[in-house]
N, C-alpha and C positions, 0 to 999 in steps of 0.2 A: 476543533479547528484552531491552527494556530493565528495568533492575533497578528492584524496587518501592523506592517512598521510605518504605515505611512501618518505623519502624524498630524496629519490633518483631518481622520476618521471621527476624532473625538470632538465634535461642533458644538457640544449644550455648553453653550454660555451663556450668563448672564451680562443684561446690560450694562450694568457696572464694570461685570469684567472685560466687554467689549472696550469700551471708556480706558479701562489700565490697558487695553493690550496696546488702544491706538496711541497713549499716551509715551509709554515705552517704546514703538516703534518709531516714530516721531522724534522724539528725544533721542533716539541712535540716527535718523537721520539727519538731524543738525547737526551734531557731534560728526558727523562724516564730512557734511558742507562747511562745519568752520574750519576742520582739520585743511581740506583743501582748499578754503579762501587764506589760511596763513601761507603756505605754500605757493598759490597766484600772486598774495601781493609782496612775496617776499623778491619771488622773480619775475613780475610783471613785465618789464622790459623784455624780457624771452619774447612773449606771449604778444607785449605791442608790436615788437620785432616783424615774428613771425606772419601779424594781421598785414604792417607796410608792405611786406614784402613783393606780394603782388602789385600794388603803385609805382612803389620804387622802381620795381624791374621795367613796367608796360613806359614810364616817364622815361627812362634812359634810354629805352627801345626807338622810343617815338620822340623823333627830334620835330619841332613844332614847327619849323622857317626853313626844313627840308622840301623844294620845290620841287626835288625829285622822284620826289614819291608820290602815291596814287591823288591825281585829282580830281577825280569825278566819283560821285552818289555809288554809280554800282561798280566803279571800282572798287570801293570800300568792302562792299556786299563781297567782291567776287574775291579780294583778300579775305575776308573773313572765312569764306567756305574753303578757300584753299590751306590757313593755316589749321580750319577744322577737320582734314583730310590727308593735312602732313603734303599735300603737291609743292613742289619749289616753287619759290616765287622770284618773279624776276628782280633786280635790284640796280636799278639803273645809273644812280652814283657808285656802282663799285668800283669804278677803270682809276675814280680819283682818292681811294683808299691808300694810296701810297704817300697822298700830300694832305692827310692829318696833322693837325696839331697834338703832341704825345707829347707827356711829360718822360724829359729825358730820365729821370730817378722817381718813381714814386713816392716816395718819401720828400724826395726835395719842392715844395708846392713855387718855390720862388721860380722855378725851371720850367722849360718846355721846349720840347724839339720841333725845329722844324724841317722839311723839305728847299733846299734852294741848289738851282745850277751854277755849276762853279764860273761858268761864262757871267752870268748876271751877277754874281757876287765879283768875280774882276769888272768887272764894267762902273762899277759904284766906286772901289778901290782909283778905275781909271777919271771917273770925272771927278773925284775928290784930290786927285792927285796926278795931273796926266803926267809932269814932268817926270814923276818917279814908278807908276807902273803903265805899262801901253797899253794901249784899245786890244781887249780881248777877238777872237774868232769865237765863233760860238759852233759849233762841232753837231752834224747832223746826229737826231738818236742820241741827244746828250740826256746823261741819267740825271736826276736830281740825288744829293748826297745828302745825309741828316747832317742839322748844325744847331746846336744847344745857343738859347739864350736867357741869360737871367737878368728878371728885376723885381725888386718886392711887389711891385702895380698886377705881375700874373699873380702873385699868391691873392690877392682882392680879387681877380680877374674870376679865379678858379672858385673862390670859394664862392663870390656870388651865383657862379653858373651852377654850381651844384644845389645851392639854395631854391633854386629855381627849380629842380626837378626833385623836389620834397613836399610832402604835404604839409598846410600852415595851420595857425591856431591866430582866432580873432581876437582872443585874450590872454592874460597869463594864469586865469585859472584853468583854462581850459584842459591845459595837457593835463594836469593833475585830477582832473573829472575824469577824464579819458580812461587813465592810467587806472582809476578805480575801476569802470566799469568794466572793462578789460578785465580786470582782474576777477572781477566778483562772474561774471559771464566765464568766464575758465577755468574757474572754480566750481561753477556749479555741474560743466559739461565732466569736469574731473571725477568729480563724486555720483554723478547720475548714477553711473551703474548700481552705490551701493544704494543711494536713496529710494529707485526703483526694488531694488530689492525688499526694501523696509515695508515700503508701499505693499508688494507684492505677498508678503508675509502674513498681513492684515487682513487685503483682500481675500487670500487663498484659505483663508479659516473659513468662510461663509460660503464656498464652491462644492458641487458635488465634485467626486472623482473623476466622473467624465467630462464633467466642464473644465480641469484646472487641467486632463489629460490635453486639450484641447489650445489652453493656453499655453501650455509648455511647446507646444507646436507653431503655431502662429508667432508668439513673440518672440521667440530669436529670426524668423522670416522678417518680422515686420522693425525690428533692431536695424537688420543687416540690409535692408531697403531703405533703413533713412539714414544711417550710416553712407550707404553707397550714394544713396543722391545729395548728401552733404561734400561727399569725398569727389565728386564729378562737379559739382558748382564749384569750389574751390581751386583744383589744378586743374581745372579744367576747360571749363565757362568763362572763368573768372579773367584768366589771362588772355581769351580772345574778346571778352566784351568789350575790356580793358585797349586793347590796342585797334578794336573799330571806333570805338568810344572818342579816344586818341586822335587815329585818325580821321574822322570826323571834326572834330575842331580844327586839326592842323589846314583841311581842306576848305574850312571857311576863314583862315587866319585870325584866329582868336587863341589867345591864351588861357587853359584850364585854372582857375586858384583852385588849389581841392584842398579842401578843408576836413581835417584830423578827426574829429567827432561825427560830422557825417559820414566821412569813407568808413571808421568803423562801425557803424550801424551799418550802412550798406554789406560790409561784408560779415557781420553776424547775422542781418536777415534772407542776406542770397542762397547760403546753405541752408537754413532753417526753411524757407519756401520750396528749396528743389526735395529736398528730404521729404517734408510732407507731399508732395505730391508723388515720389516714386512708392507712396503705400497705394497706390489706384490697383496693382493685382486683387492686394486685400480689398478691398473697397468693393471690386467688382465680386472677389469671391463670398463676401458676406451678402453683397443683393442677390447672387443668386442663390445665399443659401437658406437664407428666409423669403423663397420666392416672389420676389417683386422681377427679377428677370431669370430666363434660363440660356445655357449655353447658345443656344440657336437666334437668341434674341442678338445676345451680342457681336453673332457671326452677320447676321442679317442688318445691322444698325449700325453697320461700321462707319459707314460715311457721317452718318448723323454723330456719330460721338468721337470722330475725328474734329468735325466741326466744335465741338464741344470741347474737345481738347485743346483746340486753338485759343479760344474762346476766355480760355482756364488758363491759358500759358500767358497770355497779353494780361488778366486782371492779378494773377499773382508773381509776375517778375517784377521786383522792386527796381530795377532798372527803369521799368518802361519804354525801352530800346526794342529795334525787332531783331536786334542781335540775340540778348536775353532771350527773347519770348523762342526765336528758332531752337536754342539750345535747351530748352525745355518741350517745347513743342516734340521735339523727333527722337527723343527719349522716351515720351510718354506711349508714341504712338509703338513705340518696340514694347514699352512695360503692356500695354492696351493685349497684346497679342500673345504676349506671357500669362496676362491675367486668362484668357480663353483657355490654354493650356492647363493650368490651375484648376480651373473651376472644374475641367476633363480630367485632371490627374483625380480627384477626389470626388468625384460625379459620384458615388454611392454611401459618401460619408455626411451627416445631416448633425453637428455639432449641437443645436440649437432644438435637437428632438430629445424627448425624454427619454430616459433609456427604459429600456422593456420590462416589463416586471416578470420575474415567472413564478 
């Protein structure tokens, strides 16, 4: 019989040499984690970039002293479902988009344009000076024309207002903690794959065949499930919790300070909690596969573990918004129905049974 290639057949180890394998495995996976922490803090900036970017954007979006915008409770609500379903929304200061303040030159910060009719701009001319220009007529359906004005006070003017829609830091060590842990968190998300690897190398000595058949299955599912529920917290959740979040303040006339080191924990732990929860197919397909429940169970107990699911989405959105907790919520309840499906698609396969001797 020709001998297997797989080279995991060969299990008689000694403890010791357990001891050197884990030790050599171990030692390549720090060598991968330092490799990619010189890497994060080389270009950390990217990386801190990359985390504002949701802030940044939702702060510009959401002007604070806009009365125009939604002022009630479930208006808010009824904005958030709507930009969660892509519906237009109404926008009731558009008419006056045309008498913005715009910088005539980007580049130039001392500059800004404005909007003025040429009737009221002679009329100023006229009482500064009636002898030499005469009292304007002002013309039905008079447009407004652009008219540039410079003084060094807009360049202060501009730079304060943008300060304003930035995240702050209460000290000056602050950013540079940040900047660390940013970087060492990006670092390690860089190198997982191989560390997992390393991990997995170790582990998979000590597996039968059919068990590690088993794991080669499950863990790229169970990767690409917390992958996906990291990658839907992110662009996805993130920007709508972010501008109910927003708009909620603006509606009780309060100003946000949101502070650097909190907003990035918040957004390394928002994907880190949706992720782990979009493993519930897994979850539900291992209880029924070491019989604590069977498909008919979970068909039948739907209400109850809907309730459950709620339940589960309010104590793990770091938020604690019911913005958050909805967009966890009605993920779950589609992953819930996936998991039913799952546990059907493999309903004759028992991973956790020994395999047959003959």
């Amino acid at each position: 019989m020709a001998r297997s290639r797989d080279l995991f057949d060969d299990t008689t180890m000694t403890f010791g040499e357990h001891l050197e394998a884990l030790r050599i495995h171990l030692f390549k996976a720090v060598l991968g984690l330092v490799l990619a922490l010189i890497v994060t803090l080389a270009y950390g900036n990217w990386f801190v970039d990359l985390i504002r970017r949701p802030i940044d954007a939702a702060l510009t979006r959401n002007k604070l002293f806009n009365q125009d915008e939604v002022t009630t409770f479930w208006g808010q609500v009824t904005g958030l479902v709507k930009k969660a379903t892509g519906a237009p929304e109404s926008k009731p200061g558009a008419n006056t988009a045309e008498h913005e303040t715009l910088p005539a030159n980007p580049n130039d910060q001392a500059t800004i344009l404005v909007h003025i009719k040429p009737s009221e701009f002679l009329k100023v001319l006229h009482e500064a000076d009636p002898a030499r220009f005469a009292a304007p007529q002002a013309k039905q359906d008079e447009k407004a024309v652009p008219f540039s004005l410079s003084a060094n006070e807009f360049r202060d003017f501009r730079q304060t207002a943008e300060a304003s829609n930035r995240p702050i830091t209460l000290n000056v060590q602050e950013a540079f903690m940040m900047y660390i842990k940013v970087a060492f968190v990006s670092g390690f998300i860089i190198a997982s794959p191989w560390i997992f690897y390393q991990m997995w190398q170790f582990v998979a000595a000590g597996l039968y065949s059919h068990e590690r058949k088993y794991v080669h299955l499950y863990l790229p599912l169970s990767v690409g499930l917390f992958l996906g529920g990291a990658l839907f917290a992110f662009y996805l959740a993130l920007p709508l919790v972010l501008d109910f979040l927003l708009g909620f303040n603006r509606w009780l006339g309060v100003v946000p300070q949101i502070r650097l080191s909190e907003w990035v924990s918040f957004v390394i732990l928002l994907p880190v909690m949706f992720g782990l929860s979009f493993q519930l197919p897994l979850i539900m397909l291992f209880l029924e596969r070491i019989g604590i429940f069977t498909i008919s169970d979970f068909r039948t107990r739907r209400r109850l573990a809907i309730f459950a699911i709620a339940v589960a989405s309010m104590m793990l959105s770091p938020g604690g918004d019911i913005g958050t907790m909805l967009l966890m919520f009605i993920p779950l309840v589609i992953l819930y129905e996936f998991g039913i499906v799952l546990c059907g698609r493999w309903k004759t396969e028992r991973p956790f049974d020994e395999p047959a001797v003959s």
